[in-house]
C-alpha positions in Angstrom: -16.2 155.4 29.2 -13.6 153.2 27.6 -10.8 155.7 27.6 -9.5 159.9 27.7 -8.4 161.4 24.6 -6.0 164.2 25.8 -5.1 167.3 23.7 -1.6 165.8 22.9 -3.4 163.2 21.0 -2.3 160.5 23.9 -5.3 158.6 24.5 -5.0 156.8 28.4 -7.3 153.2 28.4 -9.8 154.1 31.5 -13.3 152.5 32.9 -13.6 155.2 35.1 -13.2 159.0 35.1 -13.4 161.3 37.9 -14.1 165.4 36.6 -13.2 168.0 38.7 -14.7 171.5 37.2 -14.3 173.9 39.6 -16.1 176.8 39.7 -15.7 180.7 38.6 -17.5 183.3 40.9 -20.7 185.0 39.6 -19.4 188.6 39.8 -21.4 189.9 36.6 -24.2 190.9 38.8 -21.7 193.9 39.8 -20.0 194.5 36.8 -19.4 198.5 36.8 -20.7 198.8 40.2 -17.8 197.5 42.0 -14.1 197.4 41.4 -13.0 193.6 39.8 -9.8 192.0 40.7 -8.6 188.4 39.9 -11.8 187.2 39.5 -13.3 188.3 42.4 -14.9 191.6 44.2 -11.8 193.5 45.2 -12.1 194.2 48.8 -9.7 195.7 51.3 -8.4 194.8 54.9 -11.8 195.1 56.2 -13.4 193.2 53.5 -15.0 196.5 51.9 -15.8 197.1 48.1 -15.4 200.1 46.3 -18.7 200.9 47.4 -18.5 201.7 51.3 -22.0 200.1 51.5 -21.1 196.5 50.4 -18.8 194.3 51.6 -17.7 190.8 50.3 -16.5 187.6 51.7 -15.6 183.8 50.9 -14.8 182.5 47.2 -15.8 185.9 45.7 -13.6 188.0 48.1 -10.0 189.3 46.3 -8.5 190.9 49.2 -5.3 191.9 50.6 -3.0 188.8 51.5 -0.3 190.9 53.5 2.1 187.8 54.1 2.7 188.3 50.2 2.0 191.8 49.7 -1.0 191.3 47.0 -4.7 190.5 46.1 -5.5 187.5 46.7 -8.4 185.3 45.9 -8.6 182.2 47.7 -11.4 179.2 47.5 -11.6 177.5 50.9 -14.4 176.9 53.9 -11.7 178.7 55.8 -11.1 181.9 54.4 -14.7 181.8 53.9 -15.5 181.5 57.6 -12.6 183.8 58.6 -13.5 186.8 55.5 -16.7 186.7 57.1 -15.7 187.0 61.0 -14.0 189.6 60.3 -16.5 191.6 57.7 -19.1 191.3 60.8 -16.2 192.7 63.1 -15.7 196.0 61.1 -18.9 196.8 60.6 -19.8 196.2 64.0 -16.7 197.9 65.5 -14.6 199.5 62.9 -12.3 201.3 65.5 -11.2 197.9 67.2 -10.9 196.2 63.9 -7.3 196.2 62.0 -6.9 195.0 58.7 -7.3 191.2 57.4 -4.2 189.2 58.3 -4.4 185.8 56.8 -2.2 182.6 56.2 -3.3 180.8 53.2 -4.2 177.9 54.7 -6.2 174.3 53.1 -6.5 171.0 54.2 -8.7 167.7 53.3 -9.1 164.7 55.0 -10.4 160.9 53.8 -10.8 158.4 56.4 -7.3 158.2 58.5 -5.3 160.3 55.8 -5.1 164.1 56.0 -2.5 166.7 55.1 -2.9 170.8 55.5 -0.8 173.0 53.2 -0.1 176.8 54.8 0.9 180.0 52.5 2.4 179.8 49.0 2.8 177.0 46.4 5.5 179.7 44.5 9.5 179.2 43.7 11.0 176.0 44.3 9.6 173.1 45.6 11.9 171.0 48.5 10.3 167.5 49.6 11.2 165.8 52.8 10.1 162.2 54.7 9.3 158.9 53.6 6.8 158.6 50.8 6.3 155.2 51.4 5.2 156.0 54.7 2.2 157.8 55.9 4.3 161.3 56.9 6.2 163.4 54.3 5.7 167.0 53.4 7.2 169.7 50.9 8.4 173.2 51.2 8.4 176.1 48.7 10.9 178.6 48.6 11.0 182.0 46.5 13.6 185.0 46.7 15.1 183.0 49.0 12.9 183.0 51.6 10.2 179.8 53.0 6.6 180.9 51.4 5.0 177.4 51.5 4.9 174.4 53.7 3.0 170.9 53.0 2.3 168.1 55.4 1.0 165.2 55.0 -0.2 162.7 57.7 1.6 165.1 61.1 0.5 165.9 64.5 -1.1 168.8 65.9 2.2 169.8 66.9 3.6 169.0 63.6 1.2 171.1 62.1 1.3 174.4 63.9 5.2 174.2 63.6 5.0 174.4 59.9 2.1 177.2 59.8 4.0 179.3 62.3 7.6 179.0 60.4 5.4 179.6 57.1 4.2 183.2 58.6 7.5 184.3 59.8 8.7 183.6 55.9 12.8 182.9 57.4 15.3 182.9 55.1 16.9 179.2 53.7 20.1 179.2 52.2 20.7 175.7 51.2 17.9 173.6 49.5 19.6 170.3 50.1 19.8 170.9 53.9 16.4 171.9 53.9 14.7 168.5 52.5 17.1 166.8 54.8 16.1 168.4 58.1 12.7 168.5 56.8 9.9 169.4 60.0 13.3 170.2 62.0 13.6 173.0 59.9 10.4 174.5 61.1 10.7 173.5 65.0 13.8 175.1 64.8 12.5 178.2 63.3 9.5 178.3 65.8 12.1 178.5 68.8 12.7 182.0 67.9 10.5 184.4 70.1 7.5 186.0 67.6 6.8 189.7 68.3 3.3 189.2 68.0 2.2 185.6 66.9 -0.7 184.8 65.0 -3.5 182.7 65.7 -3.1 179.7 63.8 -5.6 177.0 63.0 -4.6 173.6 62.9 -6.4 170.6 62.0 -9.6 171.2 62.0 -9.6 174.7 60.6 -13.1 175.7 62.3 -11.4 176.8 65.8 -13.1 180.1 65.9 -11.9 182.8 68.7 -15.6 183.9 69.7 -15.9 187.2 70.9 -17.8 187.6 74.4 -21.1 187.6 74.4 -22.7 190.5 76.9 -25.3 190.0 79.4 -28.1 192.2 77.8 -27.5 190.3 74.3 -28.5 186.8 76.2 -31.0 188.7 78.2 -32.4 189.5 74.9 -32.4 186.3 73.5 -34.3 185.1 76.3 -36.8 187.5 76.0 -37.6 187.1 72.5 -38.1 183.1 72.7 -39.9 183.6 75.7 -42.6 186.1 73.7 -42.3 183.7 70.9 -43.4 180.4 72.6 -45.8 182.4 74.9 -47.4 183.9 71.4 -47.4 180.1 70.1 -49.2 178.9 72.8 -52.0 181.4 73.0 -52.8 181.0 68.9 -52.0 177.5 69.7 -55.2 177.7 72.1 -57.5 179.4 69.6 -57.2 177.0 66.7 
């Protein structure tokens, strides 16, 4: 590689280049059999098709995003391990199990860097902290109203103030005061009492609130390795 011809005509000297394709989910397998939305097999709050029978979850999953009122599909190891929680939670007990409710969340970390991004990268973009530093972060606001956050480099603390001011979507009159309060903005938001908070992941993403786990299902479990090590052992004996 010597250099990257761009459709402008621009052509940028380079030695090395680095392609990221993404990927498109494989959906043709249900074409006519299930209903198609943005890509994706359109779900509802339960994470079921237009066929009762199937139900979908992760990348291929377009489902209801109720923060922004619309179908969303989203590509990240967290929706994917949250769509499926909850797809195993209304099958198993559909009467205990209300609809999806999700906060866009990502996140990526290399070495001692990280940042997490929460909700909506829609309207206008505010930017706050030091970029020379290693903190600074961005909001997005649309209708007048906070639908994104960005952080880059925060605490835990930090980090759950900007997801919870992200799901309670307050209202921000002045743009300018925003970027210069920047994560003051959000503590100050999160001092208001929530109704009903959500759970919110921070971090690490893979906090998972495990449901209990019953007495006969371990008695089970026991049971079956028991038979299978005791089965192992006798053909064990007449090879």
């Amino acid at each position: 590689v010597t250099a990257v011809n761009l459709r402008d005509g621009t052509r940028i000297p380079a030695d090395l280049v680095v392609v990221g394709i993404g990927i498109r989910p494989n959906t043709g397998l249900f074409e006519g059999q299930l209903s198609i939305e943005k890509g994706g097999i359109k779900v509802d709050g339960k994470m079921q098709s237009s066929n009762s029978s199937v139900y979908a979850v992760g990348d291929v999953a377009a489902f209801p995003v109720k923060l922004f009122g619309e179908i969303r599909r989203l590509e990240h190891v967290d929706s994917a391990r949250k769509t499926a929680r909850h797809a195993v939670a209304a099958i198993m007990e559909p009467e205990k199990t209300d609809d999806f409710d999700y906060l866009p969340f990502f996140y990526s970390r290399v070495f001692g860097l990280s940042w997490q991004f929460y909700g909506d990268n829609a309207g206008e973009v505010v930017h706050f902290g030091d970029y020379s530093g290693k903190s600074f972060g961005a909001y997005w606001v649309k209708d007048g109203q906070l639908v994104g956050s960005f952080l880059e480099g925060g605490t835990k603390e930090e980090y759950e103030a900007l997801a919870k001011a992200t799901q309670l979507k307050p209202s921000v009159e002045n743009l300018t005061d925003l970027g210069t309060q920047g994560l003051k903005f959000s503590h100050d938001i999160c001092q208001k009492p929530l109704s009903s908070p959500p759970p919110i992941d921070v971090d690490s993403s893979i906090t998972l609130d495990e449901k209990p786990i019953y007495a006969w299902h371990a008695t089970a479990g026991v049971i079956l390795a028991a038979s299978i090590a005791a089965f192992a052992y006798w053909y064990g004996r007449r090879r």
